[in-house]
BAFI-3210 file (N, C-alpha, C; in Angstrom, 3 decimals, decimal comma, padded with zeros to 6 digits):
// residues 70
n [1|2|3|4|5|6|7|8|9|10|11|12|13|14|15|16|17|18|19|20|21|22|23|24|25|26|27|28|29|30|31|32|33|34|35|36|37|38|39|40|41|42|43|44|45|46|47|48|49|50|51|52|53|54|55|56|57|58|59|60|61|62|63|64|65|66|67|68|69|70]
n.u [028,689|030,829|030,471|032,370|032,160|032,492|032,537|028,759|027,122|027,441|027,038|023,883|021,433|023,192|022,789|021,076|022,241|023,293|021,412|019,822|022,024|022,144|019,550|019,627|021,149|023,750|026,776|027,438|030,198|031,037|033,114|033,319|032,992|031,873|030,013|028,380|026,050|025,044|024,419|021,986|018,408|017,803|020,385|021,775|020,602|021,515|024,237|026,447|028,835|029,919|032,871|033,760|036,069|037,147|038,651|040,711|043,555|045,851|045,970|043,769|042,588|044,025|043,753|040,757|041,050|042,893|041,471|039,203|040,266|040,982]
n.v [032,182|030,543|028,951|026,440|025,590|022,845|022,145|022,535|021,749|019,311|015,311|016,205|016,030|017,677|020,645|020,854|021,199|023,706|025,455|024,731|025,054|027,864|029,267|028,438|030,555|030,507|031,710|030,402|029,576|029,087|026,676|026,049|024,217|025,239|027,715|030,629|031,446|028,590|027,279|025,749|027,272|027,691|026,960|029,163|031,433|030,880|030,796|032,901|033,702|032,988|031,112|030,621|028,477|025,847|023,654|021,778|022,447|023,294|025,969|027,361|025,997|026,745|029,661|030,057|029,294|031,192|033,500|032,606|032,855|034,917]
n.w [-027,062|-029,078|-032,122|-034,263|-037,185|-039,666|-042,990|-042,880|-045,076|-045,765|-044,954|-046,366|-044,387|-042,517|-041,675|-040,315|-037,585|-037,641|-037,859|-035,358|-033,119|-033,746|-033,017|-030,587|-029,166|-029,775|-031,557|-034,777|-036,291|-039,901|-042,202|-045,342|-048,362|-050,467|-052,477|-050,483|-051,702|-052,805|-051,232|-048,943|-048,069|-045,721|-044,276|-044,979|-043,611|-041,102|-039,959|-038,568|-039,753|-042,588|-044,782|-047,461|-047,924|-047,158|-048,904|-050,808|-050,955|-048,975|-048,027|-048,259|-046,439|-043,760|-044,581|-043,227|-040,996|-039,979|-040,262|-038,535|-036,250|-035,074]
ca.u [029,570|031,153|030,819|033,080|031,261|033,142|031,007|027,528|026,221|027,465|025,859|023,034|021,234|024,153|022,773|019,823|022,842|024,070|019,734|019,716|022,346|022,030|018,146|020,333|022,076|024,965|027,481|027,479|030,940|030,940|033,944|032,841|033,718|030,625|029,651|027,339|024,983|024,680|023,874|020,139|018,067|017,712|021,334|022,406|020,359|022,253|025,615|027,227|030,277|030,934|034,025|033,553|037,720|037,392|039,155|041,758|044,654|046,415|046,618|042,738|042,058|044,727|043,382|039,564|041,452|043,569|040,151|038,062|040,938|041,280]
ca.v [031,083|030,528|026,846|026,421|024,118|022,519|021,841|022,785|021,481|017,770|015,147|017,043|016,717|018,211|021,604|020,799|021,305|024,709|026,102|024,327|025,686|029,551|028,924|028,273|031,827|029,866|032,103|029,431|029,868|027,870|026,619|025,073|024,291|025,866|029,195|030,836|030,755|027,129|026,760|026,072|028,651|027,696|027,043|030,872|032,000|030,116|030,896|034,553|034,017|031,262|031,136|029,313|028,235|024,785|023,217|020,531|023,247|023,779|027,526|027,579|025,466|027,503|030,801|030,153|029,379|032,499|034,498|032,979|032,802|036,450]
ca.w [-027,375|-031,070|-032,624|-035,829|-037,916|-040,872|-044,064|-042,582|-045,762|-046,783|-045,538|-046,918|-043,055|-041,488|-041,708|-038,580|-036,445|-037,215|-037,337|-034,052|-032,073|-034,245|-032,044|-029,379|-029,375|-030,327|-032,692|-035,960|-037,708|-040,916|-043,597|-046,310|-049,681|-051,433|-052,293|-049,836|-052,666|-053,428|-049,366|-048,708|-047,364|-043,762|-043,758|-045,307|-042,569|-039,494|-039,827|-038,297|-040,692|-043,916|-045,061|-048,615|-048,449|-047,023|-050,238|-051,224|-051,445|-047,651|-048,206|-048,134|-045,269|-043,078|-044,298|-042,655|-039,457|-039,512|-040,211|-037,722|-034,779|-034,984]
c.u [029,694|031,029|031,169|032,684|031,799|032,402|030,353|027,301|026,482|027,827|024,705|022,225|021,684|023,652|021,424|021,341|022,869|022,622|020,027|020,405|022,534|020,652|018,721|020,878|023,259|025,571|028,086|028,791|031,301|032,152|033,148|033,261|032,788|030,580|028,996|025,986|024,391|024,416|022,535|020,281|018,335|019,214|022,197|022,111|020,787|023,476|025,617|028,309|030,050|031,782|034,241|035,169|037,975|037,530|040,280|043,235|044,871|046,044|044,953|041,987|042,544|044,085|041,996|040,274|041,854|042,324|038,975|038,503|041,245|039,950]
c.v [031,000|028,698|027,240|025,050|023,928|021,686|021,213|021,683|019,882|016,839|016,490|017,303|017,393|019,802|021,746|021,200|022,431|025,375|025,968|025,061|027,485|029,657|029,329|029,781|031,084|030,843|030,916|029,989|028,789|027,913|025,902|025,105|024,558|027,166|029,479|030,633|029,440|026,851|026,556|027,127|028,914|027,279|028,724|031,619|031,754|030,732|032,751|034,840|032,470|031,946|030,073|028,773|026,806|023,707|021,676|021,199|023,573|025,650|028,010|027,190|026,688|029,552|031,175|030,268|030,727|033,530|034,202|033,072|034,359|037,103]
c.w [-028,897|-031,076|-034,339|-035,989|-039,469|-041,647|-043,769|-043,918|-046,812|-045,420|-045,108|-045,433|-041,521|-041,107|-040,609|-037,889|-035,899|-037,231|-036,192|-033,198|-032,784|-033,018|-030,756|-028,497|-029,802|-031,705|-033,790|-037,175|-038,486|-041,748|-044,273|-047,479|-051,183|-051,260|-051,451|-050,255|-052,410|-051,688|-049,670|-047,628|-046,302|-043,499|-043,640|-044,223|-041,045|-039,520|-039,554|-039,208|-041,238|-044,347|-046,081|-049,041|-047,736|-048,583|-049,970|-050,978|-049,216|-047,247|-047,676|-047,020|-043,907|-042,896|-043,374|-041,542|-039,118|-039,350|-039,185|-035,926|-034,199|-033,404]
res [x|x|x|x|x|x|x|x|x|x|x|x|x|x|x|x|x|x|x|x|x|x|x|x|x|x|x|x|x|x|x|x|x|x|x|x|x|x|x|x|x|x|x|x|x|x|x|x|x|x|x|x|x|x|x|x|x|x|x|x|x|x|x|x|x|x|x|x|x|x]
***
């Protein structure tokens, strides 16, 4: 199963979810509007795909979708 999870990492204990169901077998796809970097640890390690283009700008929101509907 896939779960698209839109910024894993604000609030700051949003990121128990996507550990939790990665545990789960759960496929964890993430947007967000942070680098992969600036993620915490135990979140970098949950996710199957981030997609750091959840932004302010349309063009950026639209492109995660197109990349994770594929």
């Amino acid at each position: 199963m896939n779960f698209v999870f839109l910024s894993p990492h604000f609030p700051p204990n949003f990121y128990r979810f996507c550990v939790a169901l990665q545990k789960l077998g759960v496929n964890v796809l993430c947007i967000g509007d942070c680098g992969f970097g600036e993620l915490r640890p135990e979140l970098r390690a949950a996710p199957g795909w981030y997609y750091p283009g959840l932004c302010n700008r349309v063009a950026g929101f639209e492109g995660g979708w197109r990349d994770i509907s594929v």
